[in-house]
GUTORKE-191303 format. One record per residue (C-alpha): residue number from 1; residue in one letter; x, y, z. Coordinates in steps of 0.001 Angstrom, whole numbers, plus 500000, padded with zeros to 6 digits. Layout:
# residues N
+------+-------+--------+--------+--------+
| lolo | torgu |     px |     py |     pz |
+------+-------+--------+--------+--------+
|  NUM |     a |      X |      Y |      Z |
...
+------+-------+--------+--------+--------+
# end
This chain:
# residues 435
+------+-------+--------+--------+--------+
| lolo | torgu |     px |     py |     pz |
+------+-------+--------+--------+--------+
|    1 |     x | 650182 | 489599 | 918012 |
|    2 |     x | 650376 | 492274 | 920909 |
|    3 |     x | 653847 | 493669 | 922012 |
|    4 |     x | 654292 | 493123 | 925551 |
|    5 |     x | 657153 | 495398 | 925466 |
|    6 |     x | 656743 | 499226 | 926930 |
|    7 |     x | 657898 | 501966 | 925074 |
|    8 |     x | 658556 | 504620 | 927543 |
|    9 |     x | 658897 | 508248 | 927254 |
|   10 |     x | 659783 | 511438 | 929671 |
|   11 |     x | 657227 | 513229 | 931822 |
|   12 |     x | 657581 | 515701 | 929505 |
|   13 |     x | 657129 | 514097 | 926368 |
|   14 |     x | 654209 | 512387 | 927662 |
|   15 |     x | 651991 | 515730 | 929001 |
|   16 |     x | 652923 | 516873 | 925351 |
|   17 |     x | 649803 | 515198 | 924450 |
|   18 |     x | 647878 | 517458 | 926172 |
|   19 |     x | 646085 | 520067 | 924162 |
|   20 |     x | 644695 | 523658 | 924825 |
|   21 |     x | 641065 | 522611 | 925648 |
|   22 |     x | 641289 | 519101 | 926417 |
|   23 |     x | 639450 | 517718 | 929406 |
|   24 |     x | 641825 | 515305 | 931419 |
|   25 |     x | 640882 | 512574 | 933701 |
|   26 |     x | 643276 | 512048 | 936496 |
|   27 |     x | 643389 | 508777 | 938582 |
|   28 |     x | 642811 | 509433 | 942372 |
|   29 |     x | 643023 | 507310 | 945604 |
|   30 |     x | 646470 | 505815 | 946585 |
|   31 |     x | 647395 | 505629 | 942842 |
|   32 |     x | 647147 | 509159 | 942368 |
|   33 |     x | 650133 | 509754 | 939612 |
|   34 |     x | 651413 | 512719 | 941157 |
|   35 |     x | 654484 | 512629 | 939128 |
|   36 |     x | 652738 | 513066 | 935997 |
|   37 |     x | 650352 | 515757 | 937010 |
|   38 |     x | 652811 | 517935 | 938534 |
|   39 |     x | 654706 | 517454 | 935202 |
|   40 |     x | 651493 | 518760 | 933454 |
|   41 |     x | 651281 | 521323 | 935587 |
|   42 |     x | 653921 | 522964 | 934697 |
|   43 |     x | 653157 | 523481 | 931023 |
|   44 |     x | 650531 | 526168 | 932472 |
|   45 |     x | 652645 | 528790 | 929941 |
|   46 |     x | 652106 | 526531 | 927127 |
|   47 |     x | 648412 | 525305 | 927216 |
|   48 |     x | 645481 | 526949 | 928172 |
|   49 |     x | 641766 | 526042 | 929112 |
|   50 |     x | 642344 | 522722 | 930081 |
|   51 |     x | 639638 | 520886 | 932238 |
|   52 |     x | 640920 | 518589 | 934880 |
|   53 |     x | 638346 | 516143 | 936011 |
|   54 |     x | 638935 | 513951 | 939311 |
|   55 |     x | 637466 | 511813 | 941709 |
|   56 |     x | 639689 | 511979 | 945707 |
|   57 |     x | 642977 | 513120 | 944495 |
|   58 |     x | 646188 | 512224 | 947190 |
|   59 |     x | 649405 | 513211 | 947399 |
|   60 |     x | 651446 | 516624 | 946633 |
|   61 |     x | 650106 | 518514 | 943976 |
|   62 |     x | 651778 | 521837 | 943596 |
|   63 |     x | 648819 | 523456 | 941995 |
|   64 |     x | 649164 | 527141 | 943751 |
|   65 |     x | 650591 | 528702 | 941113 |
|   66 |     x | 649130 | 531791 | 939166 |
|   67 |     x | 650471 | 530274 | 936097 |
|   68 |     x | 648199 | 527062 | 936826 |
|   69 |     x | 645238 | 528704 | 938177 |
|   70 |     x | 645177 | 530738 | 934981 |
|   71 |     x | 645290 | 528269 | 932346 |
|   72 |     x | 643999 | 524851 | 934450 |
|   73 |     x | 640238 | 524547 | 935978 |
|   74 |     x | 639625 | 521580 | 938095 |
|   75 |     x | 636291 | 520012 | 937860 |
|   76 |     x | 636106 | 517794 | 940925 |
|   77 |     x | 633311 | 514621 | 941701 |
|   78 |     x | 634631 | 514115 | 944977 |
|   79 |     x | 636632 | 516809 | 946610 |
|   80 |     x | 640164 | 515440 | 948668 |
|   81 |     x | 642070 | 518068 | 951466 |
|   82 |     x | 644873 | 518511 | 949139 |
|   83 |     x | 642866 | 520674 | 946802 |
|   84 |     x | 639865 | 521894 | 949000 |
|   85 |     x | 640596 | 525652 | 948229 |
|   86 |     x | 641168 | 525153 | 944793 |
|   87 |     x | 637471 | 523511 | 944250 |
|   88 |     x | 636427 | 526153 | 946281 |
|   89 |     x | 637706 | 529345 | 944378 |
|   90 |     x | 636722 | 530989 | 940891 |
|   91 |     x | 638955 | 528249 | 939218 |
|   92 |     x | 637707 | 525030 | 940481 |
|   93 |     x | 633485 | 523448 | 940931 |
|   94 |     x | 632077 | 520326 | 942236 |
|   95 |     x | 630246 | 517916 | 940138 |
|   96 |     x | 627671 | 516303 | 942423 |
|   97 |     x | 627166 | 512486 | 941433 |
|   98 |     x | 626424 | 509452 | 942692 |
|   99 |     x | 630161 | 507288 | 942576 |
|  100 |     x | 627906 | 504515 | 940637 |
|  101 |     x | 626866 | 506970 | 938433 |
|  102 |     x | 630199 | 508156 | 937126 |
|  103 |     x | 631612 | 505852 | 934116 |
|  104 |     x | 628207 | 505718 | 932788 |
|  105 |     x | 629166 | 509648 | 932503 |
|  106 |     x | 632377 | 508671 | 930598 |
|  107 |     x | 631127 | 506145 | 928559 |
|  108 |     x | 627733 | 508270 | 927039 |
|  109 |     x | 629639 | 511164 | 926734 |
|  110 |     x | 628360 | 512796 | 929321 |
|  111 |     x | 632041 | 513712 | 930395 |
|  112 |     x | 633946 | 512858 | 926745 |
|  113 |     x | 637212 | 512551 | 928003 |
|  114 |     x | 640348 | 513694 | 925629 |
|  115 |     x | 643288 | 512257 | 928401 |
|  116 |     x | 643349 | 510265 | 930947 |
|  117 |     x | 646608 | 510234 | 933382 |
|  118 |     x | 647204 | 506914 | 935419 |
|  119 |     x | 649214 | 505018 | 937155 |
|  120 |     x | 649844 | 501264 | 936583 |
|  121 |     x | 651933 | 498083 | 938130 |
|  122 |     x | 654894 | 496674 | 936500 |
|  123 |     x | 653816 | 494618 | 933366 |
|  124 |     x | 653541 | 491177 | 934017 |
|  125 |     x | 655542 | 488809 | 931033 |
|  126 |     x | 652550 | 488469 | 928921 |
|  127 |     x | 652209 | 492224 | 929291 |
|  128 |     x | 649485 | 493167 | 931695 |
|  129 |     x | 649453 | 495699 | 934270 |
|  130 |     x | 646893 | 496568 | 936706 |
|  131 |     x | 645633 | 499900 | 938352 |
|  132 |     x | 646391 | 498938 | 941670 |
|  133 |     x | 644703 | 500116 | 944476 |
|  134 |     x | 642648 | 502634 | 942915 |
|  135 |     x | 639804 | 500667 | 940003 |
|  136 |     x | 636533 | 502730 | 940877 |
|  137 |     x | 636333 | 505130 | 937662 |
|  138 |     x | 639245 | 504862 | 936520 |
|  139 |     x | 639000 | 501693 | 934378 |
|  140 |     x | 635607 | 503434 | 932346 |
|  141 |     x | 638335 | 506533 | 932087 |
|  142 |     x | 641114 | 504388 | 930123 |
|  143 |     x | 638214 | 502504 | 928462 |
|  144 |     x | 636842 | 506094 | 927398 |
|  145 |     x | 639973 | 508602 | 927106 |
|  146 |     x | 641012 | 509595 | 923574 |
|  147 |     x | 644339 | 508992 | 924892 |
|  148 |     x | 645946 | 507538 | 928032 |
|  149 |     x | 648861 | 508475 | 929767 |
|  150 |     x | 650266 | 506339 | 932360 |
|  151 |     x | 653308 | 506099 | 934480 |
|  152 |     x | 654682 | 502599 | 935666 |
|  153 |     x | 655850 | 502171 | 938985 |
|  154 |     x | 657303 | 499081 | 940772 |
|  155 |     x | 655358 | 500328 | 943808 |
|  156 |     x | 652551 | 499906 | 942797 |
|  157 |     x | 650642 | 496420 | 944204 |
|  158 |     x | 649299 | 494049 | 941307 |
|  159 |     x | 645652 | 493830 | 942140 |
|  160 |     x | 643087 | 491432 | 940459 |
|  161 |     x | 639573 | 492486 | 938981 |
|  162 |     x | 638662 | 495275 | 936510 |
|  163 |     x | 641651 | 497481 | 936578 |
|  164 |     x | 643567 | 494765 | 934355 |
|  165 |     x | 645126 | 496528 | 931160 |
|  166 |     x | 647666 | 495277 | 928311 |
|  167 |     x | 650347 | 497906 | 927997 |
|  168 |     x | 649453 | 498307 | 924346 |
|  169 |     x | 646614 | 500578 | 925349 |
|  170 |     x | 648592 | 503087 | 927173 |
|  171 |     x | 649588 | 506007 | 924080 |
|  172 |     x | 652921 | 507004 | 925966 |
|  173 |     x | 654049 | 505073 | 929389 |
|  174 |     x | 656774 | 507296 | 931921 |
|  175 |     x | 658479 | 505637 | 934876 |
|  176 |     x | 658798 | 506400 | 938370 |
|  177 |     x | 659872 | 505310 | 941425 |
|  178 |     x | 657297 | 506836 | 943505 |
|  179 |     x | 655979 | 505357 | 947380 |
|  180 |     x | 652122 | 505220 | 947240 |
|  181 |     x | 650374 | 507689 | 949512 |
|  182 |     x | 649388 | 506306 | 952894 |
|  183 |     x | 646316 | 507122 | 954634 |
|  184 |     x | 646339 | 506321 | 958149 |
|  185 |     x | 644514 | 507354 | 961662 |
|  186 |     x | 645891 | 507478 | 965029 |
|  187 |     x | 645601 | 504003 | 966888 |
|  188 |     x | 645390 | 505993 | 970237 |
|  189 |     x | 642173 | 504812 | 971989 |
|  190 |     x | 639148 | 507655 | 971967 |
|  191 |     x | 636396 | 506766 | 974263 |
|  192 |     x | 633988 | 508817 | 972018 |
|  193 |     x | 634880 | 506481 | 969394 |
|  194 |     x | 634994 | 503076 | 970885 |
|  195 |     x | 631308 | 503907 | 972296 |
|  196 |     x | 630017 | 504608 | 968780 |
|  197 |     x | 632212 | 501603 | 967577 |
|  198 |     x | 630209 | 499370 | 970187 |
|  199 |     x | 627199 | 500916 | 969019 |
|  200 |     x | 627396 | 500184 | 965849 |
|  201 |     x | 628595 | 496824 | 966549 |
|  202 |     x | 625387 | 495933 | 968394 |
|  203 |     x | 623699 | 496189 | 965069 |
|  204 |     x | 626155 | 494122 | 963326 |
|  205 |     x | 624800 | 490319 | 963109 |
|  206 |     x | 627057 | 486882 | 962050 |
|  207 |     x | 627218 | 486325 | 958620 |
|  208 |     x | 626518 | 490367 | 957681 |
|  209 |     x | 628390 | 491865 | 954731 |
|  210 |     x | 630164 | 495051 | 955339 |
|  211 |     x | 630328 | 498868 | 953408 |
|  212 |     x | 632189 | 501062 | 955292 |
|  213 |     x | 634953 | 503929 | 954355 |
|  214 |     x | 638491 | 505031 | 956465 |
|  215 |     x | 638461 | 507050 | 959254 |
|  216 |     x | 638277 | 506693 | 963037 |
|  217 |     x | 634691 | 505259 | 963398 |
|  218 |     x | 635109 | 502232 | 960552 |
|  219 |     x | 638638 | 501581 | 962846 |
|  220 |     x | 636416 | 501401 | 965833 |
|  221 |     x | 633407 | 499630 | 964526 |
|  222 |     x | 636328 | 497030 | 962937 |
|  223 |     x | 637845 | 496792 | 966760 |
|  224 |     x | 634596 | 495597 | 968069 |
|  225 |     x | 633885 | 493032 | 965879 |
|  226 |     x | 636568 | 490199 | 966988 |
|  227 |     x | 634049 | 488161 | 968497 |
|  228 |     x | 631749 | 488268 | 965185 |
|  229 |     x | 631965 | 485570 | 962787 |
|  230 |     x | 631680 | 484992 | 958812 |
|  231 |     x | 631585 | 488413 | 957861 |
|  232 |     x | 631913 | 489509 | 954560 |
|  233 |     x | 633025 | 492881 | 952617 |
|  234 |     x | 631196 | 494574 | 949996 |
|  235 |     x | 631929 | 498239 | 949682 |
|  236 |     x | 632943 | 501109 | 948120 |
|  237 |     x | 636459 | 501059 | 950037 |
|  238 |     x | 638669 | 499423 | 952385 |
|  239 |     x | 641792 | 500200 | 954903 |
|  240 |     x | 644197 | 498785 | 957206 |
|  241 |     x | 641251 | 498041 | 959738 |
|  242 |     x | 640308 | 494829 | 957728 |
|  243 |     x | 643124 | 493075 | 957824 |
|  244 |     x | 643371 | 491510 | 961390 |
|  245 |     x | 639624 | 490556 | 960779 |
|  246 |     x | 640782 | 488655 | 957883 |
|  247 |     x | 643790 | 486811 | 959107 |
|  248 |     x | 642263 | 485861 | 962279 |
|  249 |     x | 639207 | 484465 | 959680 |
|  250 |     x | 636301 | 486482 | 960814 |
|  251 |     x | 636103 | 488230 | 957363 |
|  252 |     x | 635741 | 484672 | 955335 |
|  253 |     x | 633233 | 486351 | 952570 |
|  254 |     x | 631152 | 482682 | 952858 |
|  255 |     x | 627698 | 484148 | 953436 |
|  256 |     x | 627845 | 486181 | 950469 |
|  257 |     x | 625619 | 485488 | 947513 |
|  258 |     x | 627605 | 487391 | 945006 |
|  259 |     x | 631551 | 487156 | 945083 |
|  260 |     x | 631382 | 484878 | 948064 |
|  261 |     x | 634938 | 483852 | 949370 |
|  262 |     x | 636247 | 487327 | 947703 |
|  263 |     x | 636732 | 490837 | 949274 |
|  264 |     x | 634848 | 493195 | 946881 |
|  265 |     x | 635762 | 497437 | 947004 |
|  266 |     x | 636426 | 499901 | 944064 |
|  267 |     x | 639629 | 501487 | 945728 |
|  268 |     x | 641871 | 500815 | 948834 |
|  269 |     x | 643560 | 503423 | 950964 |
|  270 |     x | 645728 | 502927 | 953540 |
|  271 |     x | 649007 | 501663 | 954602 |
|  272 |     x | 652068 | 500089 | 953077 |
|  273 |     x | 650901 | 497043 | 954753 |
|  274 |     x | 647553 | 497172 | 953154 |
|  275 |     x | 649537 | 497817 | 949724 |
|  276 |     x | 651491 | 495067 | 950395 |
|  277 |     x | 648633 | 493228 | 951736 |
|  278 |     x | 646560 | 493301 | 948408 |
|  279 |     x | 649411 | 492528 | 946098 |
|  280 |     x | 648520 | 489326 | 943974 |
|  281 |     x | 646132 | 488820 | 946961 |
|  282 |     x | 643783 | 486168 | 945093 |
|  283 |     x | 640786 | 487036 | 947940 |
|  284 |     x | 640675 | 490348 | 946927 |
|  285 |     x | 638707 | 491805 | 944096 |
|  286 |     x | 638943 | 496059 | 943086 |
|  287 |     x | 635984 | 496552 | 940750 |
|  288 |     x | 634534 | 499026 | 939214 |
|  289 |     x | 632012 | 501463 | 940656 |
|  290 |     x | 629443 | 500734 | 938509 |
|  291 |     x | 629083 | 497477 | 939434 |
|  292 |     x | 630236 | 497762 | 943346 |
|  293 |     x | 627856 | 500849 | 944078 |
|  294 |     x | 624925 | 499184 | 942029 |
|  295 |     x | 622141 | 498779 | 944591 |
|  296 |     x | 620714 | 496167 | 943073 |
|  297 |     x | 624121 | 494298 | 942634 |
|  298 |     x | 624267 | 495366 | 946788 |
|  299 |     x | 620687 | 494197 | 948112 |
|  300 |     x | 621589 | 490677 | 946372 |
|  301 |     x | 623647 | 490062 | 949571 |
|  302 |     x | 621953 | 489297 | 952608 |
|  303 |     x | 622561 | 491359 | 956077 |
|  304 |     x | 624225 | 494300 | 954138 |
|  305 |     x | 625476 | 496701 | 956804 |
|  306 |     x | 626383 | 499954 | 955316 |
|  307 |     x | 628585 | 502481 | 957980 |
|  308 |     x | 628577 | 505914 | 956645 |
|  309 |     x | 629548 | 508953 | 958690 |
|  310 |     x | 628042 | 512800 | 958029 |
|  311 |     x | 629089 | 516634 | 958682 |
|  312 |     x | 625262 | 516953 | 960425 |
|  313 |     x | 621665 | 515058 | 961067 |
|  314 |     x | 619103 | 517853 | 961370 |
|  315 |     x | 616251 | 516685 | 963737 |
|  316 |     x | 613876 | 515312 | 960556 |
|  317 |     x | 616951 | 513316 | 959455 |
|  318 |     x | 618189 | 515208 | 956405 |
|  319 |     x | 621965 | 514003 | 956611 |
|  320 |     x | 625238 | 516854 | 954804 |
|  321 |     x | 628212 | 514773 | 954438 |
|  322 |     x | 629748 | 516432 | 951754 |
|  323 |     x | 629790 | 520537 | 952401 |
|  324 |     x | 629685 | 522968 | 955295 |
|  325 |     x | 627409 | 525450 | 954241 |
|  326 |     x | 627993 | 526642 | 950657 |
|  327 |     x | 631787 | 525604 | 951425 |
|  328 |     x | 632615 | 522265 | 949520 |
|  329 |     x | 634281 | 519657 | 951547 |
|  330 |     x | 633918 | 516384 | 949854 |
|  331 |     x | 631212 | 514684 | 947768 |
|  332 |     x | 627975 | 512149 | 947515 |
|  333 |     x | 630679 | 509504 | 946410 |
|  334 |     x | 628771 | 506417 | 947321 |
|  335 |     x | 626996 | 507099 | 950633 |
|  336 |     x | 623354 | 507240 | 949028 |
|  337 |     x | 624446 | 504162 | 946413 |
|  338 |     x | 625054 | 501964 | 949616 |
|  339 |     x | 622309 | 503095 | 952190 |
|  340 |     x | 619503 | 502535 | 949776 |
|  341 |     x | 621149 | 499182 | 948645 |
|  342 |     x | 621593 | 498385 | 952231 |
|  343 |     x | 617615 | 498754 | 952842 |
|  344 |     x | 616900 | 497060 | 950256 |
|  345 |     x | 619234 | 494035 | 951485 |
|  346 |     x | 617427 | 491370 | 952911 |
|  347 |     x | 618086 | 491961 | 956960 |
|  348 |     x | 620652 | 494771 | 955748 |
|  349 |     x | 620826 | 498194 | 958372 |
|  350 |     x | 621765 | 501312 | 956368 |
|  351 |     x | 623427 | 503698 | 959602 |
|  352 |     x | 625061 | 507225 | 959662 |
|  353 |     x | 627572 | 506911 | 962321 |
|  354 |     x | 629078 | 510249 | 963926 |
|  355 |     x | 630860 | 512018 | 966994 |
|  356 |     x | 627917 | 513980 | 968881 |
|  357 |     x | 630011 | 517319 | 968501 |
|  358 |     x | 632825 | 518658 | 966361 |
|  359 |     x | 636421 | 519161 | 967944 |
|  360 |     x | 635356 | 522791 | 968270 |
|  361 |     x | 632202 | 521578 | 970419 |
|  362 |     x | 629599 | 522518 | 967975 |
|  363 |     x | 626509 | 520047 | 967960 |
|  364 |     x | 626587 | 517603 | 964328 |
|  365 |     x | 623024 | 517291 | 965281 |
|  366 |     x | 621185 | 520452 | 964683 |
|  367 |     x | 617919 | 522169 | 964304 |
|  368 |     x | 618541 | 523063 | 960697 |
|  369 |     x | 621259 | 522563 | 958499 |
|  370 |     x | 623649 | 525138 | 957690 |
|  371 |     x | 622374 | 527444 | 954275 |
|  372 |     x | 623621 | 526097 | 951572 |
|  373 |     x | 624794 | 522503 | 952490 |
|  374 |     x | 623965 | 519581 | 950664 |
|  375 |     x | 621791 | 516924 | 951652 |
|  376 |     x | 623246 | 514026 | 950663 |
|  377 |     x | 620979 | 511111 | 952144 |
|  378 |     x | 617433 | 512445 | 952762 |
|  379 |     x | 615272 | 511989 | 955286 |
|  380 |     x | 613266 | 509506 | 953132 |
|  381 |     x | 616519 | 507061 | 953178 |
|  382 |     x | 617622 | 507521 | 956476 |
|  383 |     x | 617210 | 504367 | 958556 |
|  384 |     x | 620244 | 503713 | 962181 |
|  385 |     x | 621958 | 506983 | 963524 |
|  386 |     x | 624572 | 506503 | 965881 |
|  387 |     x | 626317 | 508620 | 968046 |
|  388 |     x | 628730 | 507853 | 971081 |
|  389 |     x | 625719 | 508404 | 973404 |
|  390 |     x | 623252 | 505605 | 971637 |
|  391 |     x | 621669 | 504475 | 968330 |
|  392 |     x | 617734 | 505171 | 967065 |
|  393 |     x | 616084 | 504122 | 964022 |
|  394 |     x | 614379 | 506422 | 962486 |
|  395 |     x | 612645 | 504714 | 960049 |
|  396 |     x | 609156 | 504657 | 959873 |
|  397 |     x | 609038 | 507613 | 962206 |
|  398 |     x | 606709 | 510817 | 961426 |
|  399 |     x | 609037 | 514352 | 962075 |
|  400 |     x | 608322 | 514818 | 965590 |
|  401 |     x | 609673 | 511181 | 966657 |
|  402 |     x | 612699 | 511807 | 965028 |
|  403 |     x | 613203 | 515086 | 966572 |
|  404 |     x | 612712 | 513187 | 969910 |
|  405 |     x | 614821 | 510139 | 969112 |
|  406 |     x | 617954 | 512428 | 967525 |
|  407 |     x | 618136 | 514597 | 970491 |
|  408 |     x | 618177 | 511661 | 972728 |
|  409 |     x | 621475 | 510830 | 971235 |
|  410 |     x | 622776 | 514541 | 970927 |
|  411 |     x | 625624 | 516186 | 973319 |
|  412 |     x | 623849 | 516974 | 976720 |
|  413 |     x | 625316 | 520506 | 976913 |
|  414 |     x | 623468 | 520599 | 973559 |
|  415 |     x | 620569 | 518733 | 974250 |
|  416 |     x | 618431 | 522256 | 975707 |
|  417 |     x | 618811 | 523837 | 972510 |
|  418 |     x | 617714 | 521305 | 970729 |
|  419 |     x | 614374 | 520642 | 973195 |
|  420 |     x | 613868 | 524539 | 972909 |
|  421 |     x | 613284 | 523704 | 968555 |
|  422 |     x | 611662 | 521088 | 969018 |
|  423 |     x | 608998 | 523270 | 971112 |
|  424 |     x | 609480 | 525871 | 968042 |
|  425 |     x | 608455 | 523752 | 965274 |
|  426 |     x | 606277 | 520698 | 966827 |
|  427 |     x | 604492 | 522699 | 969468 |
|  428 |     x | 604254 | 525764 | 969710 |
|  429 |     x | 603726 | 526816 | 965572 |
|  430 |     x | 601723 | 523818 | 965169 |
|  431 |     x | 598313 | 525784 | 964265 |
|  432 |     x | 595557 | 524424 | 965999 |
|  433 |     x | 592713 | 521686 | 964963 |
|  434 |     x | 589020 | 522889 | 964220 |
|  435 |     x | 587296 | 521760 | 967491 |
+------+-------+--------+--------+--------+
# end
């Protein structure tokens, strides 16, 4: 018979687990146990050569430090703002991977994990906690770790679906009292993006089922879709932006064929209301990446729309969304997973949605990408572009149409540049037929 009872430890005795060596999994998203990392962090005199492994880490993590650069290399899959610079200098790297891909990489020892560091809900009576907001990898990381750290925090929402775990198979449990970290964007109204929100929109038919991430354009896109009707969600994750749509029973899930009357992501980010919201919420369902960013678990629902934004769209199509150059920014996470199970969706539109220009004034469509950036969905995949000044499909378009179509929807004040390459490489070095 299990013990539902938690034997908890300190911080300190809990990171004690950690070896010289070990690789260590740590829990990203809104669940991000900063508490316990910045605990481990601090043993940088004590342990050395310890790989850190992450997916979107959040929160303050005091990882500056000589002492921590020296003895602590973080191997990123998706890069977060908080530790940007660190992936980016001679102590950090970027694992590109699909976010599909990833507990298959835990669980065949692609990535044998020694730790993993989590955070969990309260324990209900017969035990059971949950990982909250944040299920994507993690649950093939506690499945996988050697050993799993976790600390238990009464913050933390109770959320149904994979991330459901009896405290006996935590090895040492810590507790804090810790607010999750809220993700939020401006409400202010932004012409740009309430034109590409309409845009997108247009595309969007009754009964569609939804993929789309946080940020000003899903907000938008979400504003415009009031007078839509049994839409369903699907995706990789969710924010604040869904909730009106639900309450005011335009998101009803009905038309799905898979999870139908249940909101489906891998991770949620947003607001104490959205925390709140999800909390032994029995419509919503946080699965597991494998099985959310399977394509062929996504094309099994009809009218998939999947909204995915980029850094740049060269004129063939080739879309960066996760570097600037050689400089890494983010990561693939599940952009390719969705707009390739989108296509395949019967009636589904895959579409990269994105401001014409960068706040700088720079053109996002260009005649090359930058050297060194990373094409994350390639011109073979790419299907909708939208940008506040219209939306083309490219599909099914040779190089040249594309060109055309793309700078159609470009900046004006860029548009001229963009003509003048499209003369470069279409026209003018085109070598002649044999007449």
């Amino acid at each position: 018979m299990r013990n539902n009872k938690m034997t908890v430890v300190s911080a300190e005795q809990a990171v004690a687990m950690v070896q010289s060596g070990d690789r260590v999994f740590l829990q990203g998203g809104a669940a991000t146990p900063t508490y316990l990392i910045n605990t481990l962090l601090k043993r940088g005199g004590e342990i050395t050569n310890v790989e850190l492994v992450s997916i979107s880490l959040h929160g303050q993590i005091d990882w500056n430090h000589q002492y921590v650069l020296n003895n602590f290399y973080l191997n990123s899959l998706f890069v977060s703002q908080n530790v940007r610079e660190w992936v980016n200098s001679d102590r950090g790297e970027y694992v590109p991977a699909f976010l599909s891909e990833i507990p298959a990489m835990f669980r065949n020892r692609i990535l044998p994990l020694d730790v993993a560091i989590v955070q969990i809900s309260m324990p209900d009576e017969n035990g059971y906690c949950t990982l909250g907001p944040s299920v994507d990898v993690v649950a093939s990381a506690v499945q996988c770790a050697k050993k799993v750290i976790a600390q238990v925090n009464p913050n933390m929402p109770r959320v149904f679906g994979d991330g459901v775990f009896h405290v006996s198979q935590f090895d040492a449990i810590v507790t804090c009292d810790d607010e999750l970290t809220e993700v939020m964007y401006s409400s202010r109204e932004d012409e740009h993006f309430t034109k590409i929100g309409n845009h997108v929109a247009s595309l969007i038919d009754d009964g569609a089922t939804l993929q789309m991430g946080i940020g000003h354009i899903p907000d938008a896109v979400l504003s415009c879709l009031t007078h839509h009707q049994h839409l369903g969600i699907h995706t990789e994750m969710f924010s604040d932006g869904v909730i009106p749509l639900i309450e005011k029973g335009i998101i009803t899930n009905e038309r799905k064929k898979l999870n139908k009357g249940k909101t489906v992501s891998s991770f949620v980010l947003g607001s104490k209301k959205l925390y709140k919201f999800i909390d032994n919420n029995p419509v919503v369902r946080c699965l597991e990446s494998s099985y959310v960013n399977d394509r062929d678990i996504i094309r099994k629902n009809p009218n998939v729309v999947a909204i995915n934004s980029a850094i740049e769209v060269d004129i063939t199509g080739q879309v960066c969304a996760d570097s600037i150059g050689t400089y890494q920014y983010s990561g693939i996470g599940g952009q390719m997973d969705f707009m390739r199970g989108a296509s395949l969706s019967e009636g589904g539109k895959p579409i990269i949605a994105l401001p014409s220009v960068t706040d700088k004034g720079v053109s996002r469509i260009v005649p090359f990408l930058k050297q060194g950036a990373g094409v994350v969905t390639t011109r073979g995949h790419i299907h909708y572009v939208a940008t506040e000044y219209g939306v083309v499909n490219l599909y099914g378009k040779n190089l040249a149409q594309r060109a055309k179509l793309l700078i159609s929807i470009a900046h004006p004040m860029h548009r001229d540049m963009l003509e003048k390459s499209y003369y470069d490489r279409f026209v003018k070095n085109k070598p002649m037929s044999a007449s």
